[in-house]
Steps between C-alpha positions, in 0.01 A plus 500: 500500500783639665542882536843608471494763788315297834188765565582698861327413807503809641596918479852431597593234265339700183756751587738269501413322212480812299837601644702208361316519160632869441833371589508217330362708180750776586803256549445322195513878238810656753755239243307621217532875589881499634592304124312803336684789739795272439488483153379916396819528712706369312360601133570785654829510561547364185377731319666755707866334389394539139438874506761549700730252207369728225477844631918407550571361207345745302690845644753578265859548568644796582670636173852626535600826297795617325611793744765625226191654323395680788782752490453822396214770483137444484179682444126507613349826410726729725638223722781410443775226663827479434680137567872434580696183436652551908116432576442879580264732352315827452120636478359818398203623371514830289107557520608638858839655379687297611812348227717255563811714658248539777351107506434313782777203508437146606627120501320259298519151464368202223471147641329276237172731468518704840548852368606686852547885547711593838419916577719611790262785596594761773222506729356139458820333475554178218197450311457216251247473257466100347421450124433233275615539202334372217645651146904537442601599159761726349212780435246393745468462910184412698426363823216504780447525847289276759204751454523441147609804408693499113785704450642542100787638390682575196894489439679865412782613384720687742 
C-alpha cells in the first residue's frame, strides 16, 4: 500500500510537509470563498437597485394648485392672511391687536406645490419661510412645513 503523503524523515521535513498541506488545503477553499464574497456582493447590489427602483417610483408627483383660489382673506383662529393677485400680501393676528391696516406685508409665490412666504423684516433683513401646500379649494387652504408642522385656513369674506 501506498500512502498518499511519503512519511518525513526527519523534524525539518514534518514542518515542511505540514506546511504545503495547509496550503494546499487553504489554496484549494480561497476560489470557493472569493465566489461567495463575490456573489453576497452582488445580491447586494441588487437588491440595493431595487429599493432604490421602488422607493422612486413610488413618490408621488408634486401636485400643482389653482393660485386664482388663493386670493383673498383667510382665517385660522385670529390669524389671518390676506393674498393679492400681484403676488403680495398681508398678515395680522388680532389676538395681539393687531388688524390688518397694521399687517405685516410680504411676497409670496406658488410653483406646482411650493407654497413660499418672502417677509422683508427690518432688523434680519429677507426672510423666507417654504411651504408645501397640500389643500387648495375655494373655502379651504392648508399646507405644512419640513418640521411637519400643519397650518389650516378658512376663506372670508372681506
Amino acid at each position: 500500500m501506498r500512502l498518499k503523503y511519503p512519511l518525513p524523515h526527519n523534524e525539518a521535513e514534518t514542518d515542511n510537509l505540514q506546511d504545503k498541506r495547509l496550503r494546499r488545503q487553504t489554496q484549494s477553499h480561497l476560489p470557493a470563498i472569493a465566489y461567495n464574497i463575490a456573489n453576497k456582493v452582488l445580491v447586494f447590489i441588487m437588491f440595493a437597485v431595487l429599493i432604490g427602483t421602488l422607493f422612486t417610483s413610488c413618490q408621488k408627483e408634486d401636485e400643482s394648485f389653482d393660485e386664482t383660489l388663493l386670493y383673498g382673506k383667510w382665517r385660522s383662529g385670529t390669524l389671518f392672511y390676506r393674498y393679492l393677485s400681484n403676488g403680495s400680501g398681508k398678515t395680522w393676528d388680532e389676538g395681539d391687536d393687531v388688524y390688518e391696516d397694521e399687517a405685516q406685508n410680504f411676497s409670496w409665490t406658488l410653483e406646482k406645490s411650493e407654497f413660499t412666504h418672502i417677509y422683508v423684516m427690518e432688523i434680519v433683513g429677507v426672510v423666507p419661510k417654504v411651504y408645501k401646500l397640500t389643500e387648495l379649494t375655494a373655502t379651504s387652504l392648508k399646507y405644512q412645513d419640513d418640521f411637519g408642522k400643519r397650518f389650516s385656513f378658512v376663506k372670508v369674506s372681506n
